[in-house]
MARPAKOL-392825 format. One record per residue: residue in one letter; x, y, z of N, C-alpha, C, O in turn. Coordinates in steps of 0.001 Angstrom, whole numbers, padded with zeros to 6 digits, always signed. Atoms other than C-alpha are relative to their C-alpha. Layout:
// residues N
aXYZXYZXYZXYZ/...
END
This chain:
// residues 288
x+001322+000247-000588-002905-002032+019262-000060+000707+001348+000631+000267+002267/x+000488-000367-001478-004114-000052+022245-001423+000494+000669-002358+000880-000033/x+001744-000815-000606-007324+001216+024595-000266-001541+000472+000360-002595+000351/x+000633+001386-001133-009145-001422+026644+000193-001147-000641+000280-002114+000116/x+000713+001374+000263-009553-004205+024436+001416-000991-000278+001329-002075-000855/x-000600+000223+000481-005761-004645+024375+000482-001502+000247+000948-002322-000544/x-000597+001492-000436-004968-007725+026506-000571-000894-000082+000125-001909-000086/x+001126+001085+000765-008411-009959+025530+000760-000092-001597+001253-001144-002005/x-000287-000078+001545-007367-009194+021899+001210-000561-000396+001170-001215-001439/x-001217+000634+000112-004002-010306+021898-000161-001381+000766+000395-002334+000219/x+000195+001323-000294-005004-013249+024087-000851-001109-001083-000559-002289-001279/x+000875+000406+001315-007894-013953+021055+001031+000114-000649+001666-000913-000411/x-000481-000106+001368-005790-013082+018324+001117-000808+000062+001487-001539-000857/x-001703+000959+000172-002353-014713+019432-000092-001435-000412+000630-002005-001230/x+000409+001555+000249-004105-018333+019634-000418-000499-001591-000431-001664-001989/x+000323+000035+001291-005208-017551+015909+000694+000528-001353+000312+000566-002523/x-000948-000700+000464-002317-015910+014784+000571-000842-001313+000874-000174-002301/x-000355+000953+000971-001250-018998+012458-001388-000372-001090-001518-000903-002193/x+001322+000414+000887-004767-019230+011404+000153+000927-000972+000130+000406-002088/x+000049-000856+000692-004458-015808+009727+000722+000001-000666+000413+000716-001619/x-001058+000191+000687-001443-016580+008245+000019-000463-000849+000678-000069-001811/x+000298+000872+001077-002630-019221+006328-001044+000180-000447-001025+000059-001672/x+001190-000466+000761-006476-018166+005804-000171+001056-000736-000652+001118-001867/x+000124-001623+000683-006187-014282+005343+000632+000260-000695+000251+000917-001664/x-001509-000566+000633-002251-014001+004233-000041-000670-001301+000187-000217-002423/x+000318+001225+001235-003015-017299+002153+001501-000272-000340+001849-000403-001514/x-000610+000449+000095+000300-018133+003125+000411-001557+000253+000070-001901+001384/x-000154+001117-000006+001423-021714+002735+001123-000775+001158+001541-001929+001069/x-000901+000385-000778+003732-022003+005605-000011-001328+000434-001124-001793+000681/x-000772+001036-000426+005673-025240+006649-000493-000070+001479-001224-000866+002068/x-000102-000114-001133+006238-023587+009809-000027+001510+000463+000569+002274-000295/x+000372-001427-000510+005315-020152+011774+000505-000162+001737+000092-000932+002603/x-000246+000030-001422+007170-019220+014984+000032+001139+000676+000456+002048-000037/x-000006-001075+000101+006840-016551+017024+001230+000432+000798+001936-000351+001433/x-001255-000741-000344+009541-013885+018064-000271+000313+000996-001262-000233+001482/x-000029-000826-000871+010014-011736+020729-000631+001114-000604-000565+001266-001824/x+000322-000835+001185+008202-008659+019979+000449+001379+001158-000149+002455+001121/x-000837-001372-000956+010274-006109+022770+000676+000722-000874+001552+000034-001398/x-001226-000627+000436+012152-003718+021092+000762+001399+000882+000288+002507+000630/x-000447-001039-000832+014207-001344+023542+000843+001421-001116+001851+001331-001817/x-000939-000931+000024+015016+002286+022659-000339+000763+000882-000576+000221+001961/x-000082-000727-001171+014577+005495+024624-001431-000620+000912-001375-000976+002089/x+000634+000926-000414+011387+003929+025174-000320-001070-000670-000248-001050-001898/x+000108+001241+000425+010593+000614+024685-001543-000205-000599-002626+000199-000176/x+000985+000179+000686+008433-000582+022218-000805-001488+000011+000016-002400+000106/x+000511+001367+000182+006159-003765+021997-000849-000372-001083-002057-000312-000853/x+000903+000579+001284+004755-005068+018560-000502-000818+000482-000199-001300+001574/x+001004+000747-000359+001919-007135+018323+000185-001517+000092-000090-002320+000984/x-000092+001012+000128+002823-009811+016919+001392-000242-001049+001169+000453-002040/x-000840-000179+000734+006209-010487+014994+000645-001920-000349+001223-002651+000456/x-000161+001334+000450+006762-013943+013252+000946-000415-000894+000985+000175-001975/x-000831+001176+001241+009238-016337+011312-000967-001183-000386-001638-002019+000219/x+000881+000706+000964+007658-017876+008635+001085-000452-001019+001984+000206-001544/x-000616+000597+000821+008876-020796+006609-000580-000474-000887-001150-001502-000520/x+000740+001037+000966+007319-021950+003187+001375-000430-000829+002553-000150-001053/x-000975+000923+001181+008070-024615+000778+000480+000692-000882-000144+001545-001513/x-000916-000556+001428+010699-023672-001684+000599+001240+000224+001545+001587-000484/x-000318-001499-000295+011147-020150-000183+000920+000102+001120+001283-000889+001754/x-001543-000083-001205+013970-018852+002378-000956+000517+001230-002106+000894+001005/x+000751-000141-001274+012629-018201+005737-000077+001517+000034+000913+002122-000378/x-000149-001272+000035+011382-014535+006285-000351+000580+001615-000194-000183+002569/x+000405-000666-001359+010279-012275+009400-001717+000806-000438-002052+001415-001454/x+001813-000696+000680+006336-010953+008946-000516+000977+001575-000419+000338+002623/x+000280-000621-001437+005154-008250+012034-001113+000334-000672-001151+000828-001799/x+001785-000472-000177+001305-007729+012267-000573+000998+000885-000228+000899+002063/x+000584-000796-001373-000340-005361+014339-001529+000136-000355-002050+000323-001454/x+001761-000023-000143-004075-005316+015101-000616+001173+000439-000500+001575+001596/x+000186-001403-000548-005706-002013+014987-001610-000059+000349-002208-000669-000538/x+001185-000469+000201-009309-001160+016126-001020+001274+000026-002209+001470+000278/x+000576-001356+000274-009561+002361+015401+000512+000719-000945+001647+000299-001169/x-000695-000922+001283-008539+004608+012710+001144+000966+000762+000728+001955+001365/x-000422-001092-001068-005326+006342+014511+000798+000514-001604+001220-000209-002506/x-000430-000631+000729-004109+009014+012287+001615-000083-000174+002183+000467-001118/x-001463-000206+000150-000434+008492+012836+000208-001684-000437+001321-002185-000275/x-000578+002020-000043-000209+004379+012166+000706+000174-000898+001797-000227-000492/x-001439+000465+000836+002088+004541+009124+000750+000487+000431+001682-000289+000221/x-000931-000296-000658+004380+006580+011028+000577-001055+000957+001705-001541+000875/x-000193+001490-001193+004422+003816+013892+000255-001538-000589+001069-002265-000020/x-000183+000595+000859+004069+001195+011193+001405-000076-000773+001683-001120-001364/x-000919-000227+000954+007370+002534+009455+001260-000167+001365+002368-000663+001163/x-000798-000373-001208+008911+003327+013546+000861-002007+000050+002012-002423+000189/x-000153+001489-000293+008479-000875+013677+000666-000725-001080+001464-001620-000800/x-000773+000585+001613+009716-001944+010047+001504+000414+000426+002466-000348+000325/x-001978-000336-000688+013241-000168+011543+000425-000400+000637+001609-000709+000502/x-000987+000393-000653+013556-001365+014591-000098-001458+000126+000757-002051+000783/x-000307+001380+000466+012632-004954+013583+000986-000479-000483+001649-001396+000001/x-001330+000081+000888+015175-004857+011060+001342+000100+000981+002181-000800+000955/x-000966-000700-000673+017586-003203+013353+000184-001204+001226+001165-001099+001963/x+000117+001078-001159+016730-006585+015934+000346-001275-000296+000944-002137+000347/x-000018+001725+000619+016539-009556+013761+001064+000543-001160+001728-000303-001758/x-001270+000257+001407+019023-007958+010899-000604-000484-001135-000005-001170-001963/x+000619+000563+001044+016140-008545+008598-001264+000896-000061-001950+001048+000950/x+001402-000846+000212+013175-006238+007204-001197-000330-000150-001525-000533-001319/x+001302+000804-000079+009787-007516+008019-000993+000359-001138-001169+001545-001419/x+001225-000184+000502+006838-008074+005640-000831+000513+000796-000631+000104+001939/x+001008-000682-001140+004017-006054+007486-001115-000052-000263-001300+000065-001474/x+001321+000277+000368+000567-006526+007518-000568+000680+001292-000049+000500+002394/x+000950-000694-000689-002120-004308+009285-001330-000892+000155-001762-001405-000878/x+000971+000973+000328-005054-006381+010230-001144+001238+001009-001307+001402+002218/x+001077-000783-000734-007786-003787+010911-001730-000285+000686-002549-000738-000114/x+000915+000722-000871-010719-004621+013364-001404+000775-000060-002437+000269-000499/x+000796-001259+000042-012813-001399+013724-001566-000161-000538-001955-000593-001623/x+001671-000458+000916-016827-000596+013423+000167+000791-001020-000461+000487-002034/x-000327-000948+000904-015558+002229+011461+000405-000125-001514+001280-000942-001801/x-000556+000383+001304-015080+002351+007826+001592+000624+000293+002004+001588+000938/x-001454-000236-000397-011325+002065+007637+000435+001213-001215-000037+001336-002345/x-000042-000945+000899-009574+005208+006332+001681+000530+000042+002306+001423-000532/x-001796-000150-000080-005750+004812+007468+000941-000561-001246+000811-001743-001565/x-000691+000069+001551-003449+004776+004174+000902-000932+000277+000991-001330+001438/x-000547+001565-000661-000971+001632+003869+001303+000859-000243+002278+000116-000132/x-001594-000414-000335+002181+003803+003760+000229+001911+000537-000838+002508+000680/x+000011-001199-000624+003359+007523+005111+000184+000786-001232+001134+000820-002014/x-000235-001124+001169+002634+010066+002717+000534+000834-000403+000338+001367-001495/x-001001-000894-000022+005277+012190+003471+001172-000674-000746+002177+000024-000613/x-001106+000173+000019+007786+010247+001974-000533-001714-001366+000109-002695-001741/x-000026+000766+001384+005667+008333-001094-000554-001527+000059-001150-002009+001022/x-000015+001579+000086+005378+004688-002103+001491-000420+000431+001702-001601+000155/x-001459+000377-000395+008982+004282-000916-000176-001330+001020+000566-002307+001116/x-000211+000703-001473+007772+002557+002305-001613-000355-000401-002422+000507-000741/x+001733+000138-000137+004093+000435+002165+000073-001273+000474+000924-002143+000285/x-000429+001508-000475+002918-002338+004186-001559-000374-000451-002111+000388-001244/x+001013+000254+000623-000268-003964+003538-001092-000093+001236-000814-000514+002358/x+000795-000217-001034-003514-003342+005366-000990-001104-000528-001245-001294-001717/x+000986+001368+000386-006193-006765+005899-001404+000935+000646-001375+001191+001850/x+000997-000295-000930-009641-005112+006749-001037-001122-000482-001523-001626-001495/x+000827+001059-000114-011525-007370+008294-001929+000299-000382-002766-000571-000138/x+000851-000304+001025-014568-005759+006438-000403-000913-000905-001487-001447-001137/x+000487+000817+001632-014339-007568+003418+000602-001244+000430+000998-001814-000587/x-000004+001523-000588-013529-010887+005264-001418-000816+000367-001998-000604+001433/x+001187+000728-000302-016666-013451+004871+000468-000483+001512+001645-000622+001845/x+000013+000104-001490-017059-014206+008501-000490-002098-000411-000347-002895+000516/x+000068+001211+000052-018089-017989+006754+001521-000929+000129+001632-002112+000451/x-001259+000286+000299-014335-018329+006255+000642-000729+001899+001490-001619+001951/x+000236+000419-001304-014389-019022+010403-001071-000659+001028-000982-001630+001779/x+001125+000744-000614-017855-019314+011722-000125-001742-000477-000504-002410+000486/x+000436+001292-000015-018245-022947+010354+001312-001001+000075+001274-002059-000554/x-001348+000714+000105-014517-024335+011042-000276-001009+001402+000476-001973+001544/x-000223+001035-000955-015363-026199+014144+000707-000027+001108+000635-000764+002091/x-000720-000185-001003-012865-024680+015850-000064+001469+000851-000032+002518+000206/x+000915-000948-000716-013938-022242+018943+000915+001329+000024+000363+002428+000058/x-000596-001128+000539-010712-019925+018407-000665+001052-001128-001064+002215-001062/x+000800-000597+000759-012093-019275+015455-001221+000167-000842-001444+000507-002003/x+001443-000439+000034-015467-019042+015622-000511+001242+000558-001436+001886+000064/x+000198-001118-000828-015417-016319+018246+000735+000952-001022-000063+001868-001226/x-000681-001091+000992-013061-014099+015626-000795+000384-001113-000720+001406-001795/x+000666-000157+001721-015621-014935+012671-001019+001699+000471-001462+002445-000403/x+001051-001048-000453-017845-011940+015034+000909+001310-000344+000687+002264+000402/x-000705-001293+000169-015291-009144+013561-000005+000132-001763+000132+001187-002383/x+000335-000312+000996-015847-010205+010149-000703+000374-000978-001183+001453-000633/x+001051-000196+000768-018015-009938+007182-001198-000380+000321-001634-001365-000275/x+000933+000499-000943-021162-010029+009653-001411-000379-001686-002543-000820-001492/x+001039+000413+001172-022947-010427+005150-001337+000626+000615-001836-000401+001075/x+000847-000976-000314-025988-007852+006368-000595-000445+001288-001623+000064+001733/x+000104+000178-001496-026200-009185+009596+000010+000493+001433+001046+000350+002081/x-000123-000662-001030-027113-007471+012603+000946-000172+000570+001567-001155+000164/x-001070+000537-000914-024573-007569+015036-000466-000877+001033+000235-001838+001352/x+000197+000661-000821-026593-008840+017584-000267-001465-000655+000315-002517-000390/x+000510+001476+000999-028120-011612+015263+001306-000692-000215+001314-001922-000257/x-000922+000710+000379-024897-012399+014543+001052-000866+001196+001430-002003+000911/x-000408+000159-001050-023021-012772+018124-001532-000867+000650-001195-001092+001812/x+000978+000895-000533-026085-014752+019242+000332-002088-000802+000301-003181-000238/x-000433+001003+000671-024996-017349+016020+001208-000949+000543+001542-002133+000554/x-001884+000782-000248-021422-017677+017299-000395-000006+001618+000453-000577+002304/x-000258+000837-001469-022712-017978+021124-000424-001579-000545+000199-002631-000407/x+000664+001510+000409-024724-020876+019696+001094-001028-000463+001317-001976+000290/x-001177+000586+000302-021732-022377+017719+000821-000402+001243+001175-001563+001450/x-001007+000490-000792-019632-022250+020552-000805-000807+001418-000260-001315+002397/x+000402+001216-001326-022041-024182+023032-000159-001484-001114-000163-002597-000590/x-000052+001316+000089-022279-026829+020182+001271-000810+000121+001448-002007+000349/x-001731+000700-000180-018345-027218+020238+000339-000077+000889+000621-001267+001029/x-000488-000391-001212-017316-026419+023151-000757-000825+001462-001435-000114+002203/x+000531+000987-000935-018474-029404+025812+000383+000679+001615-000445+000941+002487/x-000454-000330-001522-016609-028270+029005-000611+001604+000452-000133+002574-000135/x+000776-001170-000893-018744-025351+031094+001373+001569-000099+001395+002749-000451/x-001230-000986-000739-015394-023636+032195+000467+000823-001187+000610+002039-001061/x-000667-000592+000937-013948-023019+028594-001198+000678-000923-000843+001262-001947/x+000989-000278+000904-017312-022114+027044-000571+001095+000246-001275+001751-000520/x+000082-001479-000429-017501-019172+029458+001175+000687-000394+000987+001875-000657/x-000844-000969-000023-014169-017989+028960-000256+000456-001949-000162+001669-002139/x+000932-000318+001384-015511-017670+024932-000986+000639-000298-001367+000926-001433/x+001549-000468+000030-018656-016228+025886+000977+001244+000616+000401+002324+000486/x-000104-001180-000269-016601-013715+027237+001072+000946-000955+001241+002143-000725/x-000512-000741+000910-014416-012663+024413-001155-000025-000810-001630+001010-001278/x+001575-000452+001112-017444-012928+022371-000180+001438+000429-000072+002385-000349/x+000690-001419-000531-018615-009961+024701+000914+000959-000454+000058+001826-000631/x-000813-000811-000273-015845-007637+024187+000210+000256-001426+000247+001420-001823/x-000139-000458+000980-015309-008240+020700-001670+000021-000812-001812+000008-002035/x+001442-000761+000864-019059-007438+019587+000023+001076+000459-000465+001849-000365/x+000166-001286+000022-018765-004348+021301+000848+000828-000953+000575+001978-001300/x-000825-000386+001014-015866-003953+018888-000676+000197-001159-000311+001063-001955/x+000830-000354+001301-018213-004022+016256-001004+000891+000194-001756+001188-000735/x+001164-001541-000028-020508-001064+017701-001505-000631+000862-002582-000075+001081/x+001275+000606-001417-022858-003485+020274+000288+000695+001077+001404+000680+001597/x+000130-000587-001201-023872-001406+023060-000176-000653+001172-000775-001715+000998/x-000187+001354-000784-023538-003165+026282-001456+000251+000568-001452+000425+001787/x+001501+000414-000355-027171-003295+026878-000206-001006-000366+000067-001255-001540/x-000088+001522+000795-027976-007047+026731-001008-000445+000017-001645-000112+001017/x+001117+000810-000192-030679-009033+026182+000418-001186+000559+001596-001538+000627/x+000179+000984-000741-031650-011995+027994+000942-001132-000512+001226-001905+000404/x-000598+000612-000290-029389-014149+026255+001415-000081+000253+002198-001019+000408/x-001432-000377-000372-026430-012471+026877+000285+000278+001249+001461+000283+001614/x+000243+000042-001710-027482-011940+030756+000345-001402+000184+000958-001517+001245/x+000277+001885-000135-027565-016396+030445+001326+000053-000467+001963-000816+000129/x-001703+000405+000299-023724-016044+028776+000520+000414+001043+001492-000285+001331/x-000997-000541-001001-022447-014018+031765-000130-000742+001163+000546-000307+002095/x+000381+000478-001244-023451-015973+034344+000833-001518-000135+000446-002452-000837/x-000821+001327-000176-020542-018810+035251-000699-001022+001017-001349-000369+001833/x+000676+000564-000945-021995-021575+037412+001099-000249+000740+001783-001088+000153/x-001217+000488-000814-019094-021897+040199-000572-001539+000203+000132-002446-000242/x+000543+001548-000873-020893-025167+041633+000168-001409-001341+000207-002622-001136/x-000633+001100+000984-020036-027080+038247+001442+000135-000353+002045-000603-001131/x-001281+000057+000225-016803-025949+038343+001008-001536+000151+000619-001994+001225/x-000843+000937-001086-014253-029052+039215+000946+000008+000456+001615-001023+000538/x-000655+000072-000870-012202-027831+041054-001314+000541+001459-000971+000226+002598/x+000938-000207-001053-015142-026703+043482-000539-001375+000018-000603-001908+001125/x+000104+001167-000680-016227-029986+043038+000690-001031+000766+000308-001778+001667/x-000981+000881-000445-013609-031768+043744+000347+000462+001838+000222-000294+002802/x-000222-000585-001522-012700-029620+047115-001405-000328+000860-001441-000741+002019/x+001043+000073-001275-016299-029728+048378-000574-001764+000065-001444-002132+000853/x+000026+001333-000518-016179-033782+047929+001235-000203+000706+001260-001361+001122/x-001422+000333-001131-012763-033848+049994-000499+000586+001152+000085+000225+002174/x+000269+000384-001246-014544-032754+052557-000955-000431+000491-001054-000600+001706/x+000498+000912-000555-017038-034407+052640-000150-001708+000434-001021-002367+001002/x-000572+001277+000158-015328-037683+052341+000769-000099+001585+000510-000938+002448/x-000120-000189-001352-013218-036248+055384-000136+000434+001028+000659+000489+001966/x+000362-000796-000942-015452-034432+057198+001059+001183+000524+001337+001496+001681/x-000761-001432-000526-013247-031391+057261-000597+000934-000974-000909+000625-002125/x+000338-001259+000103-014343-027836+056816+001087+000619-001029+000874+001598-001745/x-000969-001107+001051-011322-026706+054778+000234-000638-000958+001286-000224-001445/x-000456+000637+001021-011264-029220+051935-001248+000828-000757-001109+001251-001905/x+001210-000984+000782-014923-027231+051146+000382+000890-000302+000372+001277-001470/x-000191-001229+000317-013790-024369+051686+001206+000451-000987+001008+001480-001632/x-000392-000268+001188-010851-024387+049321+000033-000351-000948+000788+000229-001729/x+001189-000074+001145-012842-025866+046732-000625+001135-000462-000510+001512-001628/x+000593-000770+000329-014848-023274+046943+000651+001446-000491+000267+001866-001582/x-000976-000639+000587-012107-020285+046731+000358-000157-001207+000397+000640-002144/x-000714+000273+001086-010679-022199+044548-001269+000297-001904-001103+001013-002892/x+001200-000469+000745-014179-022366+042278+000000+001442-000365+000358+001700-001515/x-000119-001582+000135-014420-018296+042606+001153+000436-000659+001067+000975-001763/x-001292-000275+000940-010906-017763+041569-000003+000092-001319+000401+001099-001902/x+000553+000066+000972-012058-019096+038503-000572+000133-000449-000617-000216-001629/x+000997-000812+000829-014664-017428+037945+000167+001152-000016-000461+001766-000879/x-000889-001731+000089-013058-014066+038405+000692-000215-000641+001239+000874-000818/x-001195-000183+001021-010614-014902+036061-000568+000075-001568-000397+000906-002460/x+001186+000295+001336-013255-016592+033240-000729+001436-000487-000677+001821-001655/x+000643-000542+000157-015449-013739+033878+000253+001094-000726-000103+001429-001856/x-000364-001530-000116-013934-010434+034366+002042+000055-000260+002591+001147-000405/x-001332-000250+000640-009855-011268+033457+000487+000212+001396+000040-000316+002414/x-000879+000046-000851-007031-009840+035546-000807+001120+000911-000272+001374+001990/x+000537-001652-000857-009465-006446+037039-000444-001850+001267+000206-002169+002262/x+000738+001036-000749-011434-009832+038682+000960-000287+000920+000956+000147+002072/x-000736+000654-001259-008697-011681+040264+000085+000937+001307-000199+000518+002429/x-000778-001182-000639-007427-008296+041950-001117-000029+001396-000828+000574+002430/x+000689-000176-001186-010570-008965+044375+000305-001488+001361-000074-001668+002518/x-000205+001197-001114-009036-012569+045688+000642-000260+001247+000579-001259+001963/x-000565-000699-001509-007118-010920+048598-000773+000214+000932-000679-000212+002083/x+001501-000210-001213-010412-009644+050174-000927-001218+000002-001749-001396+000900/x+001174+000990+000010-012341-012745+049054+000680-000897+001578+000307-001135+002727/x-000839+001084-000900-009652-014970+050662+000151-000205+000845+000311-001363+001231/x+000143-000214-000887-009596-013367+053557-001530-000315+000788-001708-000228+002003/x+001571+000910-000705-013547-014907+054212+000591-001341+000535+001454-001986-000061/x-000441+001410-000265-013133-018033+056319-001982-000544+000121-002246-001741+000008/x+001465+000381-000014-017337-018277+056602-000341-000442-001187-000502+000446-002025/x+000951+000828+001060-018801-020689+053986-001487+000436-000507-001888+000418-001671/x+001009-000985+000270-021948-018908+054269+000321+001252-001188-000068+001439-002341/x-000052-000872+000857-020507-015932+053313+000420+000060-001838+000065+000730-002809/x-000393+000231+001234-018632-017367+050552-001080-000508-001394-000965-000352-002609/x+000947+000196+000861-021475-018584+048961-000883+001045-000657-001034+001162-001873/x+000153-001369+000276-023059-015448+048936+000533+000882-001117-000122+001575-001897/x-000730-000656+000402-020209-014104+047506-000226-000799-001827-000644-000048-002708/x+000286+000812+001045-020485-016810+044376-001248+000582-000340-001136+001362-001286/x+001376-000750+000709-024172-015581+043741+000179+001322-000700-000428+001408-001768/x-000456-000781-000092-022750-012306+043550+000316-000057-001265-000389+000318-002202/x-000942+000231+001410-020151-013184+040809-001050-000385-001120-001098+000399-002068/x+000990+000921+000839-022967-015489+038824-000674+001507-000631-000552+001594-001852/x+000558-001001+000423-024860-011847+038418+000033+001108+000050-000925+001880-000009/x-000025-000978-000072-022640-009285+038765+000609+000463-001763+001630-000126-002117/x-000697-000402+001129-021835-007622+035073+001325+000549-000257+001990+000323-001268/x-001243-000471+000403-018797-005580+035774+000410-000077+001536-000334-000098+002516/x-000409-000178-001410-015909-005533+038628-000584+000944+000780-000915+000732+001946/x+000163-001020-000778-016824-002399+039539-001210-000486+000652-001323+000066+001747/x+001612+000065-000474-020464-003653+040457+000170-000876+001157-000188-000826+002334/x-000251+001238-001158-019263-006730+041927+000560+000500+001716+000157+000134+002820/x-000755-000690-000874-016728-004442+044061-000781+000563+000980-000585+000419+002186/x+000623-000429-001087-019296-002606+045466-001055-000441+000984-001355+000115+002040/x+000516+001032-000651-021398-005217+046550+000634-000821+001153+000171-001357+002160/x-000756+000979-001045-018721-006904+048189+000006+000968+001356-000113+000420+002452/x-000670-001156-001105-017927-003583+050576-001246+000348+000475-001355+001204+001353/
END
């Protein structure tokens, strides 16, 4: 897996990683654990995802996944690089599964053609995955994933509007219902949504710091003890979290300069800011 969408995607996909195992693989596992997925040679390699899997009646095996969302012309080569040095780590040859993501009709072959059916691993495109198989589970992991599947002639937008909806009926707490609204965002552009948004996707980006609680909580400590700094790191503390919810690790990277505000004024300011800025970069230059 690589290109921007790599560290949302693995944060989405890892939490659902057992889901796929048992919905997509339609394996019956006991138990699913995951490995290490480092493998050191001249350079070091990192698989996506690399698992021990135990079903009933069967001997325990090793299974490595990788999540692609583009057609790269060399993947069974890299695919075949990882089947070796898995083996070569655990002393055991992994089942492999490709779980392809892509707007693109998929067109990468499931083994290296240079060298036959000798070597094949199996490719899941999430294409021909009913997207009902997630959207109605209840659960907000995977509800936000059902937006990569079988959108059934569904606009994209029409469809990412369904699963914001879903996830404000599940999803009670403010704080976690943004950080959802924001893999939502990232993986509909995965499906070919242009980031031009309509109005209700302007209303998903926008975190409210002031319901946060840890901002609440700080700006009632001081007013309980009339001190100035129980507000104010409430309020930090509030922002923090919304640079993280919002915008990930680019966000935090601005809490050095925030931190350095000791004016409450300004900080507030600065919160409006966040509530309606779309990307770091925008936010960034606002701040300066």
């Amino acid at each position: 897996m690589s290109g921007k969408y790599d560290k949302i995607l693995k944060e989405i996909l890892g939490k659902s990683i057992r889901v796929f195992v048992r919905k997509i693989l339609g394996i019956d596992a006991v138990k699913i654990t995951l490995l290490d997925t480092k493998m050191q040679i001249t350079n070091e390699r990192d698989a996506d995802f690399i698992l021990k899997i135990e079903e009933r009646g069967k001997a325990p095996y090793i299974s490595h996944i990788e999540i692609q969302s583009t057609n790269y012309r060399k993947m069974p080569q890299r695919m075949l690089l990882y089947w070796l040095l898995i083996g070569e780590k655990y002393n055991e040859y992994p089942k492999q599964y490709l779980f392809y993501i892509g707007s693109d009709p998929l067109t990468m072959p499931d083994h290296v053609p240079e060298i036959g059916d000798g070597y094949k691993y199996k490719i899941i495109d999430f294409h021909d995955i009913d997207c009902e198989k997630f959207i109605n589970s209840g659960k907000p992991e995977e509800i936000v994933i059902s937006i990569l599947c079988n959108l059934r002639g569904n606009d994209v937008r029409v469809m990412k509007r369904l699963v914001i909806q879903k996830i404000r009926e599940t999803v009670a707490d403010e704080m976690l219902r943004s950080k959802y609204f924001r893999q939502i965002q990232v993986l509909s552009q995965l499906k070919g949504l242009d980031e031009t948004e309509d109005r209700e996707e302007e209303e998903m980006l926008i975190y409210d710091v002031e319901k946060d609680p840890f901002y609440k909580r700080g700006k009632m400590e001081g007013e309980l003890r009339g001190e100035r700094r129980g507000e104010l790191k409430g309020l930090l503390e509030g922002i923090q979290l919304a640079l993280d919810i919002k915008f990930g690790v680019k966000g935090l990277s601005l809490m050095d300069k925030i931190s350095a505000v000791g004016d409450l004024n300004k900080l507030e300011q600065i919160k409006e800011l966040i509530r309606h800025s779309t990307s770091v970069e925008e936010l960034e230059n606002l701040l300066n």
